[in-house]
N, C-alpha and C positions, 0 to 999 in steps of 0.2 A: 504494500500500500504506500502511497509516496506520502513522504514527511509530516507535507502541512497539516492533514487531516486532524491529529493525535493533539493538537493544539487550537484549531483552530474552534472547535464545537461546545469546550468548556468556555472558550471566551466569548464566543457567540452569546452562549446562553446567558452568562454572567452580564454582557449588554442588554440584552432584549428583553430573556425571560423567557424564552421559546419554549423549553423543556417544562418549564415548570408551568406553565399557562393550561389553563381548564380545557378542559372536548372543548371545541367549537362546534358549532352546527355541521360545518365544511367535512369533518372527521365522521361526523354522523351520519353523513349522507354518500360520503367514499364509502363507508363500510354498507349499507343498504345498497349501493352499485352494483359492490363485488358480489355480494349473496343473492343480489339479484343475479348476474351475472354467470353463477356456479348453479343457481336455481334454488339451493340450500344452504345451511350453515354445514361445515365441515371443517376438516385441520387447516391452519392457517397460517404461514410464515410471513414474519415481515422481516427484512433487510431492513438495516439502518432507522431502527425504531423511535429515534430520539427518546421523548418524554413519554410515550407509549397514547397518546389522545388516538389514531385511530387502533389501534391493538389492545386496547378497553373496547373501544366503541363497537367494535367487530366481535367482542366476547360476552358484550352484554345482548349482540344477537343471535347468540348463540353457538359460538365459533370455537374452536378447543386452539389457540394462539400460543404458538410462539415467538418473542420478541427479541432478536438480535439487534445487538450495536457495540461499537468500539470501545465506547465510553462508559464505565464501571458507575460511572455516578448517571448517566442517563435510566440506566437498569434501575436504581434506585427509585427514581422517581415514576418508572414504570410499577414497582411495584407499590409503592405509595397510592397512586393514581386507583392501580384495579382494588387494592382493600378497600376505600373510599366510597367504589362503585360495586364493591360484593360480588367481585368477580375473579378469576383464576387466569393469570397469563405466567406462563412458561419462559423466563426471564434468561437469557444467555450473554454471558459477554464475551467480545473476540470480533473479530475482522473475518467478514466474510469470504475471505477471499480462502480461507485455509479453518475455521471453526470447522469441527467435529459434528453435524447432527444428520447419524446415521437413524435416518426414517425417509419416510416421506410425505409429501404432503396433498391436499385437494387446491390451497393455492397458494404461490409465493408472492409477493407486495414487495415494491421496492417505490417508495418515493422520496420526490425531491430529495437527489444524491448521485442516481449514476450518471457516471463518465468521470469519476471523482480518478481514476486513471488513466492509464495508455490503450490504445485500441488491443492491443493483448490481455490485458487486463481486465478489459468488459469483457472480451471473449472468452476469458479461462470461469469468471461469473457465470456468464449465460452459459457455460459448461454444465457448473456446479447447479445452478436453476433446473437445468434441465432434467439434472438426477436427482435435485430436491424435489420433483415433482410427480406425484403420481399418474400412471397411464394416461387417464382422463382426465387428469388436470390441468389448470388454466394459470399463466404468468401472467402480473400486471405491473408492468415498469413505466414509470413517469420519465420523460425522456425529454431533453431541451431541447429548442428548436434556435436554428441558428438565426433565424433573418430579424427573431424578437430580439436577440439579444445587441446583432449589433444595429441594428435599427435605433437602441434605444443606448449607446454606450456613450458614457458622459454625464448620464444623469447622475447627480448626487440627492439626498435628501436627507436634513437634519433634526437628528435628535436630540434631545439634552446632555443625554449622554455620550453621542457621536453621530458622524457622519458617515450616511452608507453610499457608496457610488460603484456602478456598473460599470462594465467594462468588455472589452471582446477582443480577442486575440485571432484575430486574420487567418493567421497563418499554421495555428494550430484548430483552429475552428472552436475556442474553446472559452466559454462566458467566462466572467470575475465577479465577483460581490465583495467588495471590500469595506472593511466598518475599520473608520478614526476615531478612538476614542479623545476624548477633553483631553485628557494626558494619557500616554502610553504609546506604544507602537500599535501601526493597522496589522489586520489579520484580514486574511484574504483567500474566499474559497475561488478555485478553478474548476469548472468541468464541461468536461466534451460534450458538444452539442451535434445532434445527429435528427436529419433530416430522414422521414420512412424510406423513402431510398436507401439512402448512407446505414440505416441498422438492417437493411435488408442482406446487404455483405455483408453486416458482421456476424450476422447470424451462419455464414455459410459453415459449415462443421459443427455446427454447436448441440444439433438436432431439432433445435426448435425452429417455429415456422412464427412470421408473424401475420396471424388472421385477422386480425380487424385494430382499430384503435378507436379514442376518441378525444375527440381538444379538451384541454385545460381553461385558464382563461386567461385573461390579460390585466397589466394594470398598467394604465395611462399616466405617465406620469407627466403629461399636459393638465391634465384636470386633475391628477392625482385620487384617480376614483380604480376602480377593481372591476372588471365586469368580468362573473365568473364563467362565461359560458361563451366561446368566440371561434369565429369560423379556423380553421387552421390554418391560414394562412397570417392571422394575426396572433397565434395564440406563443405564450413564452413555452409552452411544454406541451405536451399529448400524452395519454396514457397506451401503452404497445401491449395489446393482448397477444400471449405467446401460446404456442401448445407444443407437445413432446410432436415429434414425427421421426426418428428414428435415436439410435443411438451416434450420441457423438463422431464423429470420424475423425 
């Protein structure tokens, strides 16, 4: 996993609050998606869990969850989260890229997070997706879209605690979210952005097939307003529905 990560998510949260912030509705309505989506509640993996808001929300629908993430104090606050809501998630900590979880599952989740590597690196993941997931199981990766990010790089927006500004790297094809704090040094997430073309090679050997998607939304940061629901041509991310179709090669 390349360096920044392991650093960058405790400061994040210690800016924002991300982790530690209540379900939103948003988390509520992702997990009613996916179970619509599967048709039922079943086993549930989530990649890069943070604070665990949809991996509650998904097990108070019924979902038997487990919640992976890097970050030993995210775990925490995942299990804080499900006692709170009288619910049971299966808390793991470790880097997806090499964690241990010999099972499998009805669906794997991964948002807001990949490309957080090299294109070998999503591929050795969607490797690993692919054997986390059972026969008739269904992948749902949140995936960034290149034309929002650099369409909008430049933008900054200020908090009391810091400034966060966008950014896009050309030539890597790869977003930035950078946060300054009042004092202190910036921290700064990178990740590859990949157009359904562009993940359709990377999926080549992986076994998975990508069948269908669906756009994210957008936030304008002319009006500075959110609209969560936008055509894909405008949207910053799309959700990539995956399925098994054979074994890796």
């Amino acid at each position: 996993m390349t360096h920044w990560t392991e650093s960058f998510y405790p400061q994040q949260d210690a800016l924002t609050g991300c982790y530690t912030a209540p379900i939103h509705p948003f988390h509520a309505a992702l997990a009613s998606r996916v179970t619509a989506q599967l048709g039922r509640p079943g086993t549930l993996l989530e990649l890069g869990a943070g604070g665990g808001q949809f991996a509650v929300s998904a097990a108070l629908l019924g979902h038997e969850v487990t919640a992976l993430d890097l970050w030993a104090g995210a775990g925490e606050f995942t299990r804080r989260l499900a006692r709170t809501q009288g619910v049971n998630v299966d808390v793991v900590t470790g880097s997806f890229y090499d964690a241990p979880l010999p099972r499998t599952f009805d669906a794997v989740c991964y948002w807001d997070g990949f490309g957080i590597g090299t294109d070998a690196e999503q591929r050795h993941l969607l490797t690993r997706l692919h054997d986390w997931l059972a026969p008739a199981g269904s992948g749902f990766v949140e995936v960034y879209t290149p034309w929002y990010w650099a369409r909008h790089a430049g933008f900054t927006r200020q908090d009391g605690a810091y400034t966060q500004g966008y950014g896009f790297d050309a030539d890597g094809c790869r977003m930035t979210d950078t946060y300054t704090p009042v004092t202190g040094d910036p921290i700064t997430q990178s990740l590859r952005c990949y157009s359904p073309a562009d993940l359709r090679l990377l999926l080549a050997g992986t076994g998975l097939t990508l069948t269908g998607l669906w756009p994210g939304g957008e936030y304008d940061p002319g009006t500075r307003t959110w609209h969560p629901e936008v055509p894909l041509a405008r949207a910053q991310s799309y959700t990539a529905l995956l399925t098994r179709d054979s074994a890796p090669s």
